[in-house]
ZABA-66436 format. One line per field, with one value per residue (C-alpha): y, z, x; residue in three letters; residue number from 1. Coordinates in steps of 0.25 Angstrom, whole numbers, padded with zeros to 4 digits, always signed. Each point is the difference from the previous one (the first is absolute). Example, Ala and Ser with C-alpha at 12.3 -4.5 7.8 and 13.67 -1.06 7.14 Angstrom:
BEGIN
yy [-0018/+0014]
zz [+0031/-0002]
xx [+0049/+0006]
type [ALA/SER]
seq [1/2]
***
This chain:
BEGIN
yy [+0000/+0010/+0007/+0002/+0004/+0011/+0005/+0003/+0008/+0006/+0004/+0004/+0009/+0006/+0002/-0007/-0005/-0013/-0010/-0014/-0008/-0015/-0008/-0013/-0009/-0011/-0010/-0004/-0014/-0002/-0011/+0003/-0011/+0002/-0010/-0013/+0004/+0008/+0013/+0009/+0000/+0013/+0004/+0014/+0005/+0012/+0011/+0013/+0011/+0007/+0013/+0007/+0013/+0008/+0016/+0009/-0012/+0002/-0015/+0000/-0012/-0006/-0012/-0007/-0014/+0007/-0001/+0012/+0009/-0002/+0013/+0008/-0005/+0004/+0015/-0001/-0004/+0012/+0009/-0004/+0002/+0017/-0004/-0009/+0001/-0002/-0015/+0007/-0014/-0006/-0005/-0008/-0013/-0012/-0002/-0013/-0013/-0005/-0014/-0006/-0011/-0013/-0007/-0013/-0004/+0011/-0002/-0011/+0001/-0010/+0010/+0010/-0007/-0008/-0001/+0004/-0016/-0003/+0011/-0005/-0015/+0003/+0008/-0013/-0008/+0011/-0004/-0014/-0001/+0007/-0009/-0006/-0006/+0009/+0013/+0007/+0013/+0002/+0013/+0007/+0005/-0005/+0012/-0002/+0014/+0001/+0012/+0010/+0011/+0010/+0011/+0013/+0013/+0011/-0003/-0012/-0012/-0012/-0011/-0010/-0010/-0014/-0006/-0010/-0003/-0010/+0003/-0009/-0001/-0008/+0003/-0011/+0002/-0011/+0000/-0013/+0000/+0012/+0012/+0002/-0002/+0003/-0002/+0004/-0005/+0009/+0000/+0008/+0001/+0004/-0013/-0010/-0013/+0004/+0005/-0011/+0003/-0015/+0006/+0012/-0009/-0009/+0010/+0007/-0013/-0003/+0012/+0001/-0015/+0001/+0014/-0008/+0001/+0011/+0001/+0014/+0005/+0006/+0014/-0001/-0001/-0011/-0005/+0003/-0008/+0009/-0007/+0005/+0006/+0007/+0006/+0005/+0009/+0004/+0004/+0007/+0009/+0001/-0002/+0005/+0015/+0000/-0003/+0010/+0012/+0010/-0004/-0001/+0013/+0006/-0006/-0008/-0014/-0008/-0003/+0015/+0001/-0015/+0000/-0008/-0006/-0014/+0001/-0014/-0014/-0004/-0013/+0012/+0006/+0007/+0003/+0007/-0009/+0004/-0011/-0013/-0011/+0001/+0012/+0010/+0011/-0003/+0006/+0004/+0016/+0010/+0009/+0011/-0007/-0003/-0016/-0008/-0005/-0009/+0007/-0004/+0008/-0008/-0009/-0010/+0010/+0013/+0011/+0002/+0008/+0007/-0001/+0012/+0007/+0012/+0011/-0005/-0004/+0015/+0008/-0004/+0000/-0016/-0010/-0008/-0015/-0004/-0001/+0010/-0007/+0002/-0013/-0005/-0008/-0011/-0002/+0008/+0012/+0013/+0012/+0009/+0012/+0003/-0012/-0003/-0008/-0014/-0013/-0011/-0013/+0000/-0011/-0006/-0008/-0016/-0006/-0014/-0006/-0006/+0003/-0014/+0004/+0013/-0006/-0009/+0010/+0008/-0001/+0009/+0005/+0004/-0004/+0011/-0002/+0014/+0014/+0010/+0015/+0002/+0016/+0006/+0008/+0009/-0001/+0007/-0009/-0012/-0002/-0009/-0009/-0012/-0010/-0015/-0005/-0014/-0011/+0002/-0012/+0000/-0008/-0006/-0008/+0000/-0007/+0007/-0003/+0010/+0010/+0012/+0012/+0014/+0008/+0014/+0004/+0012/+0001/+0008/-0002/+0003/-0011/-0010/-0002/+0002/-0012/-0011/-0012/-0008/+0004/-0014/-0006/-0001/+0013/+0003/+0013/+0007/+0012/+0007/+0004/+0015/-0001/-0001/-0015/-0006/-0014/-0004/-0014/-0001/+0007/-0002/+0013/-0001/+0006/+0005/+0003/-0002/+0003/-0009/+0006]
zz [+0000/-0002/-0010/+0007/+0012/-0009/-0006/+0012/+0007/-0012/+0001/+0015/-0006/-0009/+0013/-0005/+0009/-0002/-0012/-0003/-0012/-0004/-0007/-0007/-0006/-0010/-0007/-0010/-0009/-0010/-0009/-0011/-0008/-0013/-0009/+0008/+0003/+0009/-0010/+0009/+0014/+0006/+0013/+0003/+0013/+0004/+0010/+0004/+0011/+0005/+0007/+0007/+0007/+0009/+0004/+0007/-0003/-0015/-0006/-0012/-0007/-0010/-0005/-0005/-0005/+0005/+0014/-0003/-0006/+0014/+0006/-0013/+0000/+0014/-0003/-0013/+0005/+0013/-0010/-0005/+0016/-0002/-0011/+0008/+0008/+0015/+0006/+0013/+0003/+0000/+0013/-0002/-0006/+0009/+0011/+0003/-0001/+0013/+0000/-0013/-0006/-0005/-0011/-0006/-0015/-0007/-0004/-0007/-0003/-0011/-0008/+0004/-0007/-0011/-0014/-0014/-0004/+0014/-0003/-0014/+0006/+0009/-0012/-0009/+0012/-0002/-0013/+0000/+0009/-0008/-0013/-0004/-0015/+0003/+0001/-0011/+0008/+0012/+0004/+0014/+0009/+0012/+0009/+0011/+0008/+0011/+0007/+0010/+0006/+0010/+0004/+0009/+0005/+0008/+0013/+0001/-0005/-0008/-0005/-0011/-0007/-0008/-0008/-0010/-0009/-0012/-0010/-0012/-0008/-0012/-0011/-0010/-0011/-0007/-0013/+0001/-0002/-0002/+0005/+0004/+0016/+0009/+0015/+0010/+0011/+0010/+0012/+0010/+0014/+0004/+0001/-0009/+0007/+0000/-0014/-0010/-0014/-0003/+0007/-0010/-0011/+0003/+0005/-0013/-0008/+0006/+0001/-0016/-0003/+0011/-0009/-0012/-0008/+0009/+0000/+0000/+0015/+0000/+0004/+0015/+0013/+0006/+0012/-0003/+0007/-0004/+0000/+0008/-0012/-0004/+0015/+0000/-0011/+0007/+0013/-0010/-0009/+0008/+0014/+0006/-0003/+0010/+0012/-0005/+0012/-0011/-0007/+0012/+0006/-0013/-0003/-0014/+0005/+0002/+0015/+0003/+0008/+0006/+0009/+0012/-0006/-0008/-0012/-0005/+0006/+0012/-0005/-0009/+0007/-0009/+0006/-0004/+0006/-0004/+0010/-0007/-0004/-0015/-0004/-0011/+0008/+0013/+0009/+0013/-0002/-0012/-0010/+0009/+0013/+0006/+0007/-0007/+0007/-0003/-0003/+0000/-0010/+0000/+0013/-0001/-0009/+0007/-0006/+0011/-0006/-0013/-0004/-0002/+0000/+0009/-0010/-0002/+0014/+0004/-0008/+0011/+0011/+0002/-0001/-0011/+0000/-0005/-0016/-0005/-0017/-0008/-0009/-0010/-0013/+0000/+0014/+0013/+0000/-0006/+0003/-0003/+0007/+0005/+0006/-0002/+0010/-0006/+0010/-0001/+0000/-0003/+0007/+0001/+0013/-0003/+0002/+0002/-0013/-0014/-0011/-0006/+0012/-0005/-0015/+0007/+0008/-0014/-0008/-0010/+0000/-0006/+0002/-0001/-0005/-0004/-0003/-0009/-0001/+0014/+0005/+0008/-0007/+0010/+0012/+0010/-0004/+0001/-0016/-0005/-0016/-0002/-0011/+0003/-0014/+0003/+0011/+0000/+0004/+0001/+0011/+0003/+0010/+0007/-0011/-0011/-0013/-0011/-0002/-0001/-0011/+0005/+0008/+0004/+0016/+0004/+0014/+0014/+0011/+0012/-0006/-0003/+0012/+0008/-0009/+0003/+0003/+0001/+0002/-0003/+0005/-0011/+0003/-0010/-0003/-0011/-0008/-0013/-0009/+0005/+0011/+0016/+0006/+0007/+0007/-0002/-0002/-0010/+0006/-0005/-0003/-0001/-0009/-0011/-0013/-0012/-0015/-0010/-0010]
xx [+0000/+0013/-0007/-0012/+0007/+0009/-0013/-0009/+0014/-0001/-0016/+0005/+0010/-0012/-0008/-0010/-0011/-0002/+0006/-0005/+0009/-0004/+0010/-0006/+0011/-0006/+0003/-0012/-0002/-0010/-0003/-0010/-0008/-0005/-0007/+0003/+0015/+0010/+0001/+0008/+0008/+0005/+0006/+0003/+0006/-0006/+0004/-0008/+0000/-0012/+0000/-0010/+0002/-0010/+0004/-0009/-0010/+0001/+0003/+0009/+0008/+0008/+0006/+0012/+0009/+0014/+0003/+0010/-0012/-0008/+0007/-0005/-0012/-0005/+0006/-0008/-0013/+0005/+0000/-0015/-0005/-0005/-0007/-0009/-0013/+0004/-0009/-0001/-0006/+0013/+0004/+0014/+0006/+0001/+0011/+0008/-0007/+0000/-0005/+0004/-0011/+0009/-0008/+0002/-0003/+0005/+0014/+0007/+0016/-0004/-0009/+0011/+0010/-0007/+0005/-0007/+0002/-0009/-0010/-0001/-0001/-0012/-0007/+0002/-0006/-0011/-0003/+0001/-0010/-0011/+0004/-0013/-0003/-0013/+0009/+0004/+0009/+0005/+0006/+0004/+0011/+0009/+0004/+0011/+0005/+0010/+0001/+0006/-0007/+0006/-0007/+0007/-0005/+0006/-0009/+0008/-0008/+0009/-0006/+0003/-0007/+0003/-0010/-0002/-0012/-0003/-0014/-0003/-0013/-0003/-0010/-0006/-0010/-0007/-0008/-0006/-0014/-0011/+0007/+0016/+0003/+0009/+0005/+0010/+0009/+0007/+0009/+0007/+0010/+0013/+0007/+0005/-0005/-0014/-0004/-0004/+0002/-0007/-0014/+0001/+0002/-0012/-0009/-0001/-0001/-0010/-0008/+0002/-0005/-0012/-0004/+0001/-0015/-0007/-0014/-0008/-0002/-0014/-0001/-0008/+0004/+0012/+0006/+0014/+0011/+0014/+0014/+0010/+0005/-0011/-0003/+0013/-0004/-0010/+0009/+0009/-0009/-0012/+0000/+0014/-0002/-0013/+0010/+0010/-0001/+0000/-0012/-0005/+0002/-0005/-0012/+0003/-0001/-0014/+0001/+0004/-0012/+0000/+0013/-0003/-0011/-0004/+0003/+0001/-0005/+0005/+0010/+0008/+0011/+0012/+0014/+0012/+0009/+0016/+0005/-0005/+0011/+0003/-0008/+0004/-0003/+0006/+0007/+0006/-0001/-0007/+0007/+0000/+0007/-0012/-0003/-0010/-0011/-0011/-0012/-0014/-0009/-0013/-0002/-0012/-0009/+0004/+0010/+0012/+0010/+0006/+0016/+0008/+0013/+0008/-0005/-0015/+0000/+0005/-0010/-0010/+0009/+0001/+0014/+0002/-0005/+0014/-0006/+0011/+0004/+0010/-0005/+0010/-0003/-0001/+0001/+0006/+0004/+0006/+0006/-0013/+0005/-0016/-0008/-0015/-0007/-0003/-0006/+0014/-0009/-0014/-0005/-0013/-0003/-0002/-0013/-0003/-0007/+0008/-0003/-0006/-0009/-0001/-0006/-0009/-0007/-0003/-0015/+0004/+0014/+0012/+0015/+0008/+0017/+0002/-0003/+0005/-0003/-0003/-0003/-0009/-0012/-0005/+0011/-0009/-0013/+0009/-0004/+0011/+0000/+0008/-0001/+0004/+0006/+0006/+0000/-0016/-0009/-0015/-0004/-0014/-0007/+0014/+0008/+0009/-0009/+0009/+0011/-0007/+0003/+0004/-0010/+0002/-0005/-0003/-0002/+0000/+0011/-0008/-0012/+0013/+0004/-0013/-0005/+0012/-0003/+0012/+0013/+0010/+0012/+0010/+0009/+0009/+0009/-0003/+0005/-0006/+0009/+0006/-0010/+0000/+0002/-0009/-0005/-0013/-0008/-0012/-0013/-0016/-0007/-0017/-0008/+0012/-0007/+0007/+0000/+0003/+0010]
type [UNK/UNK/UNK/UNK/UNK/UNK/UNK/UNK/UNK/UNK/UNK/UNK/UNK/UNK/UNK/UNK/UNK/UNK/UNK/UNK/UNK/UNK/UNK/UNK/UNK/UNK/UNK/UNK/UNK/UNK/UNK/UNK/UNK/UNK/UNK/UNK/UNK/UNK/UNK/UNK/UNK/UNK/UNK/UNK/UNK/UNK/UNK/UNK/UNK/UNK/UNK/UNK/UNK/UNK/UNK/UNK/UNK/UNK/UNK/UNK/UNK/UNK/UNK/UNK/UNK/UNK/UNK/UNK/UNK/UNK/UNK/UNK/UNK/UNK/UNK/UNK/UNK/UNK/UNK/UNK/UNK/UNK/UNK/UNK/UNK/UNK/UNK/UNK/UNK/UNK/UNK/UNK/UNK/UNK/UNK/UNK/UNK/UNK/UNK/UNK/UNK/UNK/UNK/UNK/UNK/UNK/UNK/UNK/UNK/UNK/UNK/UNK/UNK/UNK/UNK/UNK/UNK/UNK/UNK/UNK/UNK/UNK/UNK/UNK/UNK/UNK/UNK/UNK/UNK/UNK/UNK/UNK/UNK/UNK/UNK/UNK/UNK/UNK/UNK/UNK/UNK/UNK/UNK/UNK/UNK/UNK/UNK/UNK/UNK/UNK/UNK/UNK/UNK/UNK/UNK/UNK/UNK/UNK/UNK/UNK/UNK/UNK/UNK/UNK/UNK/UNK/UNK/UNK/UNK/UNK/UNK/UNK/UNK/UNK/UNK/UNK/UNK/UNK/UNK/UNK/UNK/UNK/UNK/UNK/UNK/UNK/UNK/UNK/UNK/UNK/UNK/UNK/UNK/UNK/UNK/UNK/UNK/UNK/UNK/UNK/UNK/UNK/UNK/UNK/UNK/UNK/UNK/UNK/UNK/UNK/UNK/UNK/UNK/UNK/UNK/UNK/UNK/UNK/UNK/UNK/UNK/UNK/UNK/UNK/UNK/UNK/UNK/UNK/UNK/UNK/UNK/UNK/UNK/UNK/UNK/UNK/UNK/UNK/UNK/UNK/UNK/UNK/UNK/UNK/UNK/UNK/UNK/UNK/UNK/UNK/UNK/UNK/UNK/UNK/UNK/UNK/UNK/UNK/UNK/UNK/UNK/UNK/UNK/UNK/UNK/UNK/UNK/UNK/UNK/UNK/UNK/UNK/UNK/UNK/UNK/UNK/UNK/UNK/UNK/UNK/UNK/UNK/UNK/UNK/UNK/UNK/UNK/UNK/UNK/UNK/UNK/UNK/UNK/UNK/UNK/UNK/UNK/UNK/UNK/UNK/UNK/UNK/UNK/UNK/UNK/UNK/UNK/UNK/UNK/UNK/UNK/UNK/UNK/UNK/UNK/UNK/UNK/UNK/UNK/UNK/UNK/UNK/UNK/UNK/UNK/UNK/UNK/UNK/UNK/UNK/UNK/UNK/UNK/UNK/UNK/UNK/UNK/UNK/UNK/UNK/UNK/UNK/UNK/UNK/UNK/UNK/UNK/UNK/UNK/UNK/UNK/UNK/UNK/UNK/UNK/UNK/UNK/UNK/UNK/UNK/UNK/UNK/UNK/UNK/UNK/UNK/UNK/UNK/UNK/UNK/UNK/UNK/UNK/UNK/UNK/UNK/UNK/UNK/UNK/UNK/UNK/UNK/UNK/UNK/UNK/UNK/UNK/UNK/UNK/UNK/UNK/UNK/UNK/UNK/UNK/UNK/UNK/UNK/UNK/UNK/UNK/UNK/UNK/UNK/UNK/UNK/UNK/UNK/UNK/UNK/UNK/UNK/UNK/UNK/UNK/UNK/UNK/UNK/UNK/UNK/UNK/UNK/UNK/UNK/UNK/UNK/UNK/UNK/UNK/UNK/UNK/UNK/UNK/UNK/UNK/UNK/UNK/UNK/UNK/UNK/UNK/UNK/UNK/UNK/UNK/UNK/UNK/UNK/UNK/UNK/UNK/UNK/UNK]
seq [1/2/3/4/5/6/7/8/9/10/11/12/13/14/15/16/17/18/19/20/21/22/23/24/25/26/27/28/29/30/31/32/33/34/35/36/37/38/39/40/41/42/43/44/45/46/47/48/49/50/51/52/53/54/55/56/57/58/59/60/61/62/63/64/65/66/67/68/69/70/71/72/73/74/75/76/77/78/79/80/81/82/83/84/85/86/87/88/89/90/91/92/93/94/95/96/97/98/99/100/101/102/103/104/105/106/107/108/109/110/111/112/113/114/115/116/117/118/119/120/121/122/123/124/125/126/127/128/129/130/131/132/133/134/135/136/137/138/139/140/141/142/143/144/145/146/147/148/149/150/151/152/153/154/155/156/157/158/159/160/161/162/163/164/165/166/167/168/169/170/171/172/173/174/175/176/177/178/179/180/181/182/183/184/185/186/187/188/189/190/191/192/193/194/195/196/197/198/199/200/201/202/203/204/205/206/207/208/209/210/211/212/213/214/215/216/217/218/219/220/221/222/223/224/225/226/227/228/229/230/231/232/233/234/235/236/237/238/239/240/241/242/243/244/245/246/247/248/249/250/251/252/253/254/255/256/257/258/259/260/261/262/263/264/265/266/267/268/269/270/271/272/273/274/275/276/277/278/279/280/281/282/283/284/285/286/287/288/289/290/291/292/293/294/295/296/297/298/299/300/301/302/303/304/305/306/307/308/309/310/311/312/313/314/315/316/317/318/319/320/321/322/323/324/325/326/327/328/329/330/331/332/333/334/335/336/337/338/339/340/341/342/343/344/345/346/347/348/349/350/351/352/353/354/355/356/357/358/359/360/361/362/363/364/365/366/367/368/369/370/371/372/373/374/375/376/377/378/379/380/381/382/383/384/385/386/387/388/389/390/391/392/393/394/395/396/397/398/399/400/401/402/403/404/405/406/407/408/409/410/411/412/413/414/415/416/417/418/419/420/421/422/423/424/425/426/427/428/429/430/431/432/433/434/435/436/437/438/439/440/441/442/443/444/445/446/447/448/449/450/451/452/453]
***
């Protein structure tokens, strides 16, 4: 941390109030797969510095890959300071963490150290496993980042981080039969020994061949039993910004008015949960400094809390639940020299039911793999559309009968999860492409109206 150190004597020197400066060290593999075969494998090493300086409480930064640039780049972004509107809301980075967290599942020297052939190796494993005489391409990606992470301020807070993560996902099409299908296997953690490129491989397989020859879904109302997959979709691009303190506080999410009060049934409870083995998004301590802590957002039907960061949380004169981001692609961190507050696990609490069980519980349902083009419609209302294009199967009298073709749902968040019914048991981690990471098993939703497309 030499340079670090150099720089904030030199932010002292400057007499400026307060200094913060990340420094993120990566080294990133990627595997690309391109009609049935490895196409492309890089790996970069990457190196950045962020700075964040805050003077008579106006906030200014800068940022840069030369350790020896730090020092002009916090007189740079000095120079900036009169131009700028004081936050007199500001009260002061954090201080020294005094109790530090020590997690497990999130390094592995053997992701640290792996080699492009290894990489290339687990890709290949990928691929082999989704080879099917039924399946005419495969395509995907294999992800593997190490990382440092040191983060220093001039109140006296040092902390650094190691982490490991490993992401692969696998696409197959097939044109067998009516109308072309496809399907989709994906996997994610932070060490070596628990990720399973075979699952990947056999997941999308067999998503694609138990697609193969869809029947027309008829527009009208479903029970709806989401995949992990497709939950985690939801989490990301739906639900997650309601829980975020700054939509809260102003009004633009749908349960602005409901804090403290049941907002879904009373099997659903949501986390943010930053200490859970394996993860993506855990960790001992934010992007700001701040320790993490598990945080229960919806528990048992009722809205408990919101997620934020030092500025958010300052602008109404609260602390910070530790949710300071700096998210890096395609995993971890960066050196983003201004935070935004993002949940680290989106996690949704286990119930007690399978999936089978799930299916044979179902009149007249729908079995949900994925989702595509996810958003929310009228973020205050709780509107959101979503269509589900593959890994669709129309279920009746409690047995799968047919693949179903793609259906378009448009629906209300507060009226989903008021209208859960089961919540399963097969937890998987999850994580949408350039998206937040989350935990979740399947879940059955009542009274979902569809449109066939």
């Amino acid at each position: 941390m030499y340079a670090l150190d150099k720089a904030l004597d030199h932010a002292r020197k400057l007499r400026i109030d307060e200094c913060e400066i990340v420094h993120v060290k990566r080294k990133i593999t990627t595997v690309r797969i391109t009609d049935s075969e490895i196409f492309e494998l890089k790996q970069n090493l990457d190196e950045n510095y962020g700075i964040r300086i805050i003077h008579d409480k106006k906030i200014s930064s800068s940022q840069t890959s030369n350790d020896k640039e730090i020092q002009k780049s916090i007189e740079d972004s000095f120079q900036t300071i009169s131009h700028l509107k004081p936050r007199k809301f500001w009260k002061s980075l954090p201080h020294e963490i005094k109790s530090k967290i020590k997690l497990e599942g999130i390094y592995d020297k053997k992701l640290e150290e792996i080699s492009g052939y290894e990489a290339t190796d687990i890709a290949q494993n990928m691929i082999n496993h989704a080879l099917n005489d039924k399946i005419d391409m495969i395509s995907g990606s294999l992800n593997i980042v190490s990382e440092t992470f040191e983060i220093e301020n001039s109140n006296g807070l040092s902390a650094t981080d190691r982490g490991t993560y490993i992401s692969g996902i696998i696409n197959v099409d097939s044109q067998i039969g009516e109308s072309e299908v496809s399907g989709i296997g994906q996997g994610c953690c932070r060490t070596l020994d628990k990720f399973s490129p075979e699952q990947i491989g056999k997941d999308a397989k067999i998503m694609c061949i138990e697609s193969v020859n869809p029947k027309k879904c008829e527009t009208g109302e479903y029970s709806i039993i989401f995949e992990p997959y497709s939950v985690g979709e939801l989490l990301a691009f739906v639900v997650s910004s309601n829980f975020n303190f700054k939509t809260h506080s102003e009004k633009k999410g749908c349960f602005s008015n409901n804090f403290k009060e049941k907002i879904a049934v009373e099997d659903f409870s949501l986390i943010d949960n930053p200490h859970i083995s394996q993860g993506v998004g855990t960790k001992p301590f934010d992007d700001e400094g701040i320790k993490t802590n598990i945080n229960t957002l919806v528990d048992n039907g009722v809205f408990t809390n919101t997620y934020s960061n030092l500025f958010d949380s300052f602008k109404e004169d609260l602390e910070s639940t530790g949710n300071a981001s700096r998210p890096g692609s395609p995993m971890g961190r960066s050196a983003e020299s201004i935070p935004v507050s993002l949940p680290h696990n989106m996690q949704i609490k286990s119930g007690g039911i399978s999936q089978e069980d799930m299916i044979k519980d179902t009149k007249h349902g729908l079995l949900v793999g994925r989702l595509w083009y996810t958003y929310a419609v009228n973020p205050i209302k709780g509107d959101f559309s979503c269509t589900a294009r593959s890994g669709i199967r129309i279920i009746e009298n409690g047995k799968i009968t047919s693949p179903g073709k793609p259906v378009r749902i448009i629906h209300n968040l507060p009226r989903l999860l008021q209208n859960i019914s089961a919540v399963g048991n097969n937890e998987k981690n999850v994580l949408q492409w350039a998206s937040l990471p989350s935990i979740t098993p399947s879940i059955k939703v009542e009274k979902i109206k569809v449109n066939s497309i």
